[in-house]
C-alpha positions as CSV (number, residue, x, y, z in Angstrom):
1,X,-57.2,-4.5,11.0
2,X,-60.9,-4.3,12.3
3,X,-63.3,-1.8,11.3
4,X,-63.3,-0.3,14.7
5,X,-59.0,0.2,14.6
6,X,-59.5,1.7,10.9
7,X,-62.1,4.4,12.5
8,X,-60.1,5.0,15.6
9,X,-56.7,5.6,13.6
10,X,-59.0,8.1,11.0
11,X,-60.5,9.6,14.3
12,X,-56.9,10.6,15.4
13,X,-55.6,11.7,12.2
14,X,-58.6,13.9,12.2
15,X,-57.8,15.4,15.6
16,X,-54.4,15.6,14.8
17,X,-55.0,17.6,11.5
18,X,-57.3,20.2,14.0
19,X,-54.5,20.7,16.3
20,X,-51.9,21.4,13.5
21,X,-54.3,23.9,11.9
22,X,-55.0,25.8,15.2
23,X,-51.2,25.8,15.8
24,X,-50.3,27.1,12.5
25,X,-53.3,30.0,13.3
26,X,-51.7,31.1,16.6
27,X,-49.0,32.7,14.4
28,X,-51.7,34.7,12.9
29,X,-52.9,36.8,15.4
30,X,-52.2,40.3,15.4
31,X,-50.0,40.2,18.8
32,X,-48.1,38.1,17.5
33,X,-44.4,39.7,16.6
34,X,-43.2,39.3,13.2
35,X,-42.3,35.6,12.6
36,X,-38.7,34.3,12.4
37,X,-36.9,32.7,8.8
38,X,-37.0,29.7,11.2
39,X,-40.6,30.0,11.9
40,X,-41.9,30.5,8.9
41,X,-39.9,27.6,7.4
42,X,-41.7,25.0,10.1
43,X,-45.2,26.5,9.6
44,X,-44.4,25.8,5.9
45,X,-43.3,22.2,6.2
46,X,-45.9,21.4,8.5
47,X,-48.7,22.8,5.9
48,X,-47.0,20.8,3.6
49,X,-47.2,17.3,6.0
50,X,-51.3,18.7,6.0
51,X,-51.5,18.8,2.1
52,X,-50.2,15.1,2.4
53,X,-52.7,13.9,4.7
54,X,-55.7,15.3,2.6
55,X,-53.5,13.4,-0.2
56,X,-53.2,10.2,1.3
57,X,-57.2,10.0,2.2
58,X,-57.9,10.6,-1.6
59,X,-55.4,7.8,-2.7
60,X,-56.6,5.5,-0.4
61,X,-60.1,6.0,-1.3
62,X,-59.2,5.5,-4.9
63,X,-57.4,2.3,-3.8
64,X,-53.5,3.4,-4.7
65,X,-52.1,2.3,-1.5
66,X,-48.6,2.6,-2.5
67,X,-48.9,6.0,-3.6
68,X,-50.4,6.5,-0.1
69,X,-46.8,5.2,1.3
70,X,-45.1,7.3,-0.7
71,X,-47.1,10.3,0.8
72,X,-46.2,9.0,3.9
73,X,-43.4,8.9,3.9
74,X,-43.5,12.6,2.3
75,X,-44.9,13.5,5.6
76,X,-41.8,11.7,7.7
77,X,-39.4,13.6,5.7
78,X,-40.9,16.9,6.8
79,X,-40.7,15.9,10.4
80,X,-36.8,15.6,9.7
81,X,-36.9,18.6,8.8
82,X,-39.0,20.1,11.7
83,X,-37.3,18.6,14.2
84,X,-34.1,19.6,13.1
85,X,-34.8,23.1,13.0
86,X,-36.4,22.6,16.6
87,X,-32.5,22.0,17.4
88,X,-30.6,23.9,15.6
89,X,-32.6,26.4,13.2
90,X,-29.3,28.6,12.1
91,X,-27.5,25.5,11.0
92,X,-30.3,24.2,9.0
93,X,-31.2,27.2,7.7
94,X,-28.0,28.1,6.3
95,X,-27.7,24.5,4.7
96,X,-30.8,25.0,2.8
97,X,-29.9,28.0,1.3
98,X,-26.3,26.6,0.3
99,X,-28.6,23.5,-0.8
100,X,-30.9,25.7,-2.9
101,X,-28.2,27.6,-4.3
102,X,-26.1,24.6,-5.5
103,X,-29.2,22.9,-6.8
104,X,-30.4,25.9,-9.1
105,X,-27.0,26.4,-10.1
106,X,-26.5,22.7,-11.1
107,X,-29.5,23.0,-13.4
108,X,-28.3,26.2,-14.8
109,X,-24.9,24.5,-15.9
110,X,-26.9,21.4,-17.6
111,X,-29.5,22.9,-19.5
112,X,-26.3,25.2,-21.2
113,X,-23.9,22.0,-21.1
114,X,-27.0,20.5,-23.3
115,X,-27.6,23.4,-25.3
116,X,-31.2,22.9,-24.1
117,X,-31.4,26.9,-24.3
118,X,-30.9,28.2,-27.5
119,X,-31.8,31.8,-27.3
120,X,-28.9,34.3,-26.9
121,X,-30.9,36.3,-24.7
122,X,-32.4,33.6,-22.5
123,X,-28.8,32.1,-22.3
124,X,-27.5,35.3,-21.3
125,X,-30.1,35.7,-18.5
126,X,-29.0,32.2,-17.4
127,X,-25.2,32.8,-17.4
128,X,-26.3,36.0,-15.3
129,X,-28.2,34.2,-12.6
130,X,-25.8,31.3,-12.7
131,X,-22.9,34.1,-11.9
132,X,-25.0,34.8,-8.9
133,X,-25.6,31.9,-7.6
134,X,-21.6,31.4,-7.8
135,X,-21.3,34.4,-5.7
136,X,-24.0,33.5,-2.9
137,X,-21.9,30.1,-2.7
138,X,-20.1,29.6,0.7
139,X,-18.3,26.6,0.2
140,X,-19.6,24.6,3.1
141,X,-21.7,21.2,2.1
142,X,-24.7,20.4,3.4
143,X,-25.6,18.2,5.7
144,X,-29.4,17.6,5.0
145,X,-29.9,13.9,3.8
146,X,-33.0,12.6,5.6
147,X,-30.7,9.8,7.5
148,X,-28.4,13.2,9.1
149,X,-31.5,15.4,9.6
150,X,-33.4,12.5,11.4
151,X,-30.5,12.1,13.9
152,X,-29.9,16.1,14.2
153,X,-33.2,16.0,15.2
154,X,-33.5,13.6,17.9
155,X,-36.3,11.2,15.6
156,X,-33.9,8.8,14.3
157,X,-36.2,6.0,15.3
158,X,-38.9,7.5,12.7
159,X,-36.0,7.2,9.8
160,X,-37.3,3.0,10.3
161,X,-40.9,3.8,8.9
162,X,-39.1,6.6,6.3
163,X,-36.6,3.5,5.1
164,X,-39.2,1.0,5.1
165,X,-41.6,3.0,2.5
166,X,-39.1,4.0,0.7
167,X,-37.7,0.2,-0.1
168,X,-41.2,-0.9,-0.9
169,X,-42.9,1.6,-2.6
170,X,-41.0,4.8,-3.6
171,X,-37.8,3.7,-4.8
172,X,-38.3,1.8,-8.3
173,X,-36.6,-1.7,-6.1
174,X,-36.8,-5.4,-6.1
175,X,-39.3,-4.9,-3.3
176,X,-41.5,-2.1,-4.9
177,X,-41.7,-3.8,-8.2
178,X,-42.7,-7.1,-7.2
179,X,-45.7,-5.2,-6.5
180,X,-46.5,-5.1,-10.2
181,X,-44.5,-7.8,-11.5
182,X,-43.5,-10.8,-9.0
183,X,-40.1,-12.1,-9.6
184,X,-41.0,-15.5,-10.2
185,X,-40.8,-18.1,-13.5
186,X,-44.6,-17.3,-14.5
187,X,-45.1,-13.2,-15.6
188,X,-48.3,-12.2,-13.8
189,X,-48.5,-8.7,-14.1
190,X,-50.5,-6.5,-11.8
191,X,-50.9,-3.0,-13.2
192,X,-53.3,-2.4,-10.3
193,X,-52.1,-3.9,-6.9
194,X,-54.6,-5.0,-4.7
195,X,-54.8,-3.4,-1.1
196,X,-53.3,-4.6,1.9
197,X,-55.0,-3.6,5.0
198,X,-52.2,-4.4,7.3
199,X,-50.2,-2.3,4.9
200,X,-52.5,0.4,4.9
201,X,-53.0,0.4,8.4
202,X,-49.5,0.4,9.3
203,X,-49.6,3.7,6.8
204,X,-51.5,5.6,8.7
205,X,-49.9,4.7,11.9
206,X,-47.1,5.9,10.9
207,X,-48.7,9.2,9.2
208,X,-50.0,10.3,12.7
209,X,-46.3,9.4,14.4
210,X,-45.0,12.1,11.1
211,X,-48.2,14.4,12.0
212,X,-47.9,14.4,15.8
213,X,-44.2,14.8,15.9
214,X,-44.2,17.7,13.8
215,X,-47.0,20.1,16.0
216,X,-44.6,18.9,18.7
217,X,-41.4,20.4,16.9
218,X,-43.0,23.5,15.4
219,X,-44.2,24.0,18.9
220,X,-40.8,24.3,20.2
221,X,-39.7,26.4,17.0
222,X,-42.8,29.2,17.5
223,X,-41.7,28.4,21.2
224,X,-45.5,28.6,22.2
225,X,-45.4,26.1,25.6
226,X,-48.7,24.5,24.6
227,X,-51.3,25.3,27.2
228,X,-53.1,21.8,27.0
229,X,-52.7,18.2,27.1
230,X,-53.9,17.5,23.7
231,X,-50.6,16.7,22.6
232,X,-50.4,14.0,24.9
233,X,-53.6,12.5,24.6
234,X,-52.6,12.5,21.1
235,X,-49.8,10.7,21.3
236,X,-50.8,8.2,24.1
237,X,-53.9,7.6,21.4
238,X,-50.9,7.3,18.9
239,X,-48.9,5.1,20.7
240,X,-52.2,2.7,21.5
241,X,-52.9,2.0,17.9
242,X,-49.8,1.3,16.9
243,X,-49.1,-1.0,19.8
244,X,-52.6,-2.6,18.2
245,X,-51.5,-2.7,14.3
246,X,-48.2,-4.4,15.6
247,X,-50.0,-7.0,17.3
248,X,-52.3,-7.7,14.1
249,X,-51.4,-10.3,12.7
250,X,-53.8,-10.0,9.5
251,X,-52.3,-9.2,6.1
252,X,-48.5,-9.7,6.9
């Protein structure tokens, strides 16, 4: 990846990041009504997808590249998300809190089940909340794996990158720990894999596909019919660079 790619790709994450920030600001102003569960759960995941980015520029500058993925694909995750609330907010609202509430009570029946609380009082408190949980239960199963969500929300092509990163650098797999350890007759271990700039690169390609995706679909949740063409400069700047980093074939 040449010098002048690695600036342009930082130039758009940078413009990218703006734009989020001044969307997520429009639903501050004081005309603006009270904001919706809906709304307030995509201004949330996108601040989240933000946090990542000012997350993967400090890993990167430290050199741990694979942790960068790993943010990454963070950021791909919350565009799932996003976009499936863009669709169908009810739906995926109410799966979350069914979600939540089966989660918490999960971890509730554990820690007793492994008499990791000992403290009559504490466990009483537990049972309690665990009772509630029980009662806030509807019965229906969610359907929120990041495979569904990606499809609900029309991005299924972005579940590639998500799959990709996951294989090679979140999951603990053949693929990710060959990083450290190669799976070959002499043990070389790497505790500090060197980094690819193809790799890293492709990273942030794929970061501003998450990041541009997701102003997109918390546009149509806010419903705010963008006044501009930034977006789409954006995203034909998007589309450029990754056409490039496809094309390189440096570091493969």
């Amino acid at each position: 990846m040449t010098s002048q790619a690695v600036d342009d790709i930082d130039s758009l994450l940078e413009d990218a990041y703006v734009v989020a920030v001044e969307t997520i600001e429009l639903v501050q102003q004081p005309s603006v009504p009270r904001v919706t569960a809906a709304q307030t759960t995509g201004i949330a995941a996108l601040a989240r997808t933000l946090s990542h980015l000012r997350a993967l520029r400090v890993l990167l500058r430290e050199g741990h590249f694979v942790e960068g993925r790993m943010v990454a694909r963070g950021a791909i995750e919350n565009l799932f998300l996003l976009a499936a609330l863009s669709k169908d907010s009810e739906a995926v609202l109410s799966e979350m809190r069914e979600d939540h509430h089966a989660r918490r009570k999960a971890r509730g029946e554990f820690l007793i089940s492994r008499s990791i609380i000992r403290d009559e009082e504490s466990r009483r408190h537990l049972q309690a909340a665990l009772a509630r949980f029980r009662s806030e239960l509807t019965g229906r199963r969610p359907d929120l794996e990041p495979k569904r969500l990606a499809h609900r929300g029309d991005v299924a092509d972005a579940y590639v990158a998500y799959a990709e990163m996951s294989e090679d650098s979140a999951h603990p797999s053949i693929d990710s720990l060959s990083r450290y350890v190669p799976f070959a007759d002499d043990l070389d271990i790497d505790l500090d894999p060197p980094s690819r700039q193809h790799e890293i690169g492709l990273t942030k390609v794929y970061f501003s596909m998450a990041l541009i995706a997701s102003i997109v679909a918390l546009g149509e949740i806010l419903d705010l019919g963008f006044g501009d063409d930034r977006i789409a400069k954006l995203w034909e700047r998007h589309k450029s660079l990754s056409a490039s980093q496809a094309a390189d074939p440096a570091d493969h």
